[in-house]
C-alpha positions as CSV (number, residue, x, y, z in Angstrom):
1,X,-13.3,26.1,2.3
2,X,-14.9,23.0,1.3
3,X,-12.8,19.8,1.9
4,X,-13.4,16.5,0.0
5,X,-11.5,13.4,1.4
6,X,-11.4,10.1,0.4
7,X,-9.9,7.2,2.3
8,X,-9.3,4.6,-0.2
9,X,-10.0,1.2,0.8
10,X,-10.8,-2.0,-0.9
11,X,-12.9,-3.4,2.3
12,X,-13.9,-0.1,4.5
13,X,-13.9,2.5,1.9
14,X,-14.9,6.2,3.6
15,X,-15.4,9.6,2.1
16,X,-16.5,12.4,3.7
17,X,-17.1,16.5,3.4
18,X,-15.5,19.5,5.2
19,X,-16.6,22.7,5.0
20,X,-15.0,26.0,7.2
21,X,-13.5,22.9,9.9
22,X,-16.9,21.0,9.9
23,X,-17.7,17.6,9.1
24,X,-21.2,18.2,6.9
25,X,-20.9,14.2,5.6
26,X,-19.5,11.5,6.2
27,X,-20.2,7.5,5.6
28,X,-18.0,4.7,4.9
29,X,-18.9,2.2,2.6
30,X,-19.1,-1.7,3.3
31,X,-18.2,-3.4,0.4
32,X,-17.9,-6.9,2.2
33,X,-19.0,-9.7,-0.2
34,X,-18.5,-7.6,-3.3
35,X,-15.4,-8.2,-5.6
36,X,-14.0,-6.8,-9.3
37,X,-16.2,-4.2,-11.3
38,X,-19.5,-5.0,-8.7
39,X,-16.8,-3.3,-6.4
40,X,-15.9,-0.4,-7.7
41,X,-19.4,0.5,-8.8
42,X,-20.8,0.4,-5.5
43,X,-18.2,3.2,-4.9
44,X,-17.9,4.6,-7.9
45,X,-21.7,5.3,-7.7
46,X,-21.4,7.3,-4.5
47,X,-18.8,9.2,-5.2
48,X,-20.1,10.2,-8.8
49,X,-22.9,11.3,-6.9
50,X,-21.1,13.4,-3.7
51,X,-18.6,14.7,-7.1
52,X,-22.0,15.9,-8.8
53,X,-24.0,17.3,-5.9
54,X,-21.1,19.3,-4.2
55,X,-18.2,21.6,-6.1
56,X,-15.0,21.4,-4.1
57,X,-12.4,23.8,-2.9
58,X,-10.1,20.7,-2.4
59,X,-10.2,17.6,-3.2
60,X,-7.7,14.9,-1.2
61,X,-7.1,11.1,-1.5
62,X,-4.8,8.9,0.3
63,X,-2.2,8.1,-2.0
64,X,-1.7,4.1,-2.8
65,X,0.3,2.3,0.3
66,X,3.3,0.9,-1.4
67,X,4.4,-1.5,1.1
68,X,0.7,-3.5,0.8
69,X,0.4,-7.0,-1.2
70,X,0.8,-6.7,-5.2
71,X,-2.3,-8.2,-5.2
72,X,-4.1,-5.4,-3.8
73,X,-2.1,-2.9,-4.9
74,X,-3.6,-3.4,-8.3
75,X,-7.0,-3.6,-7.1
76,X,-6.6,-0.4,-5.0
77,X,-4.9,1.1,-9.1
78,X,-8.3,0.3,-10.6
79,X,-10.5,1.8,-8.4
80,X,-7.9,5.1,-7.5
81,X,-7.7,5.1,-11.6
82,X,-12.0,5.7,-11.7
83,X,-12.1,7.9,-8.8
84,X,-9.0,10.2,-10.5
85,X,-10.7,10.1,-13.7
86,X,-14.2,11.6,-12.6
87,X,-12.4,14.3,-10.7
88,X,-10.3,15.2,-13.4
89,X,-13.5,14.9,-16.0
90,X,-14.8,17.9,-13.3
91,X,-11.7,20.0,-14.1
92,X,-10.0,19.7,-10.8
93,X,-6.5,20.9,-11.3
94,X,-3.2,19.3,-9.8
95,X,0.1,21.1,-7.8
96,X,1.3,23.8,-6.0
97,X,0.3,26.4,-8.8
98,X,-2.7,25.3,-8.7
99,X,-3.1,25.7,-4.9
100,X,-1.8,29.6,-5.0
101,X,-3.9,30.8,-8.1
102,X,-6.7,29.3,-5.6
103,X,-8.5,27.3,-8.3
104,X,-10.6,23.6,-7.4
105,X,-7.3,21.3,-6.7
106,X,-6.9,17.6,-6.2
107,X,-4.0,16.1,-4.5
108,X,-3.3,13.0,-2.9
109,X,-1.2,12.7,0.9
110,X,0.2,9.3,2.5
111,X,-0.9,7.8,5.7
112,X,1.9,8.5,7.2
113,X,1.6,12.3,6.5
114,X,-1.7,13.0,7.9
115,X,-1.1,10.6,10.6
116,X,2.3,12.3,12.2
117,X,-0.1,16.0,11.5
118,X,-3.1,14.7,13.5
119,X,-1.5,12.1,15.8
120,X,1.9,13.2,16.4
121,X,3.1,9.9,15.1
122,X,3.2,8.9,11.2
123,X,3.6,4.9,12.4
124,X,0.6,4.9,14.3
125,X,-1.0,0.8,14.7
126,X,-4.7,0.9,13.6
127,X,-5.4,-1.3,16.8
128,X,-8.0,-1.7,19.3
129,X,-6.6,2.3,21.0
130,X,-6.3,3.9,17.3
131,X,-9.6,5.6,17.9
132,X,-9.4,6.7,21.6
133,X,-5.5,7.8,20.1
134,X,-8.0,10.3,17.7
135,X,-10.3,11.6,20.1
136,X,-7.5,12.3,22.4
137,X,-5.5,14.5,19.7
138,X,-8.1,16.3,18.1
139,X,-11.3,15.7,20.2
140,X,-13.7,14.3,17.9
141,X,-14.8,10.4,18.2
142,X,-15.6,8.3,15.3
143,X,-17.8,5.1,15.2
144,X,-14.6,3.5,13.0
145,X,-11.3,4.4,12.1
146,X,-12.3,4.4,8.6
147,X,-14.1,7.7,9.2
148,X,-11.7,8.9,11.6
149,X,-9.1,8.7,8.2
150,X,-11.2,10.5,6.0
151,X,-12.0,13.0,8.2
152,X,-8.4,13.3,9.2
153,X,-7.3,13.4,5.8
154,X,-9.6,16.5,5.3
155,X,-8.4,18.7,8.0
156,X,-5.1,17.7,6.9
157,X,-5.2,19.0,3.5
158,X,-7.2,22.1,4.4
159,X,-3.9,23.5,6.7
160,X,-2.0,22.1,3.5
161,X,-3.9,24.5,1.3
162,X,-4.3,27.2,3.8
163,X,-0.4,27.4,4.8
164,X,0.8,27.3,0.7
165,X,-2.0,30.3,0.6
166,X,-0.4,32.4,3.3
167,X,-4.0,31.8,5.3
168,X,-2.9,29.8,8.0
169,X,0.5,30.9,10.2
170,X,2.9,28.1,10.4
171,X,3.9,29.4,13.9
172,X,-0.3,29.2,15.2
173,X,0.6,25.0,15.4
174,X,1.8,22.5,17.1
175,X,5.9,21.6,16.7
176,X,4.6,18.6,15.7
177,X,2.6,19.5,12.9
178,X,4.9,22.4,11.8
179,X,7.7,19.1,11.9
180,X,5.1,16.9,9.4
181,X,4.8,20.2,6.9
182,X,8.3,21.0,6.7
183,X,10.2,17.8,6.8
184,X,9.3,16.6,3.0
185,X,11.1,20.3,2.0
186,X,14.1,20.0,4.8
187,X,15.5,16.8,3.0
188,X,15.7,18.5,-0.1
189,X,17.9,21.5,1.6
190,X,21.0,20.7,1.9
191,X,23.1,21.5,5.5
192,X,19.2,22.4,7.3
193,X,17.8,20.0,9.7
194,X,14.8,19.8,10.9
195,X,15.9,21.7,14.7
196,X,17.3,24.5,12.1
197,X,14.0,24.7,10.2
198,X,11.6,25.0,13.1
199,X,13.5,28.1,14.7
200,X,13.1,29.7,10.9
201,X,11.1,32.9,10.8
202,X,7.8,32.6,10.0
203,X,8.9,33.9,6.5
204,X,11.2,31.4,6.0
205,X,9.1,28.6,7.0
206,X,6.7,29.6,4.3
207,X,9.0,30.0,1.5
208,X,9.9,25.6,2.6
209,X,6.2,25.0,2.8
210,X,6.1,26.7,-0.8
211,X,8.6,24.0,-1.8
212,X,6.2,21.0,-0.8
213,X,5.5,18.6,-3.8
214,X,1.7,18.4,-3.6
215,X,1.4,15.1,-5.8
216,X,-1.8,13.3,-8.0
């Protein structure tokens, strides 16, 4: 499975390629000193050309963070809206469907989700530990978090994919990363918590994994 992740970022954007677990790219790109449309064509240019050279399995972005400044918010819209629209011009397809027929999908994930799967802790501080927190957890050190995102964001989506596809056993990881799949389906089942849910069956577990909204 080929994994393309992008952490989207206005300042320390990063982007980088996964294929069968390992990391085959990865670069994150300083846009200091650039603003507006200069901007997003010094990222737009490298990702046309990563989108071009490689075809996907997956394709995964970090979905807008809400709780940033309006400001940047709409900044981070325009150049999420360019990205979107070259991976969709590509035929990438969107959702859970998509996932099980086992055709090129894009889908975005939060921060917070691939942070509590990698690190245990969706409210993880990006401070001066963040990256020794990553090479503790999943053995792998990164010259900045940047890359350490991207690359998280990857192996993230790839148990995604390979858990809705029966590929991957629920019950092969960690409670903590069973906990981050299961707990967007639990809060939409009434009277099941999120004790109940990890001492499912592996069966069961599935069929709430198969109830994950994988968004665009």
């Amino acid at each position: 499975m080929k994994v393309y992740a992008i952490d989207q970022s206005l300042r320390g954007f990063a982007h980088m390629l996964l294929e069968n677990g390992k990391s085959i790219f990865s670069e994150r790109i300083d846009t200091e000193g650039l603003t507006g449309f200069d901007r997003i064509e010094s990222i737009m240019t490298k990702v046309e050309a990563l989108l071009d050279a490689h075809k996907c399995d997956v394709i995964v972005m970090e979905n807008y963070a809400f709780s940033a400044q309006t400001n940047n918010i709409t900044k981070l819209a325009e150049l999420g809206g360019c990205i979107k629209r070259e991976i969709f011009k590509r035929g990438y397809a969107t959702g859970r469907d998509a996932i099980l027929r086992g055709t090129p999908v894009f889908f975005t994930q939060t921060q917070g989700q691939m942070k509590k799967f990698c690190l245990a802790s969706g409210s993880m501080k990006k401070d001066s530990r963040y990256l020794l927190e990553v090479m503790e957890r999943i053995k792998i050190s990164f010259q900045n978090d940047d890359e350490a995102d991207a690359y998280m964001h990857a192996w993230t989506a790839s148990i995604v994919v390979g858990v809705i596809r029966g590929q991957v056993e629920l019950s092969s990881l960690s409670g903590y990363q069973q906990e981050s799949l299961l707990e967007r389906a639990v809060k939409h089942r009434k009277g099941l918590s999120m004790t109940k849910a990890l001492k499912l069956p592996e069966v069961e577990k599935r069929k709430l994994v198969l109830e994950l909204e994988v968004g665009s």
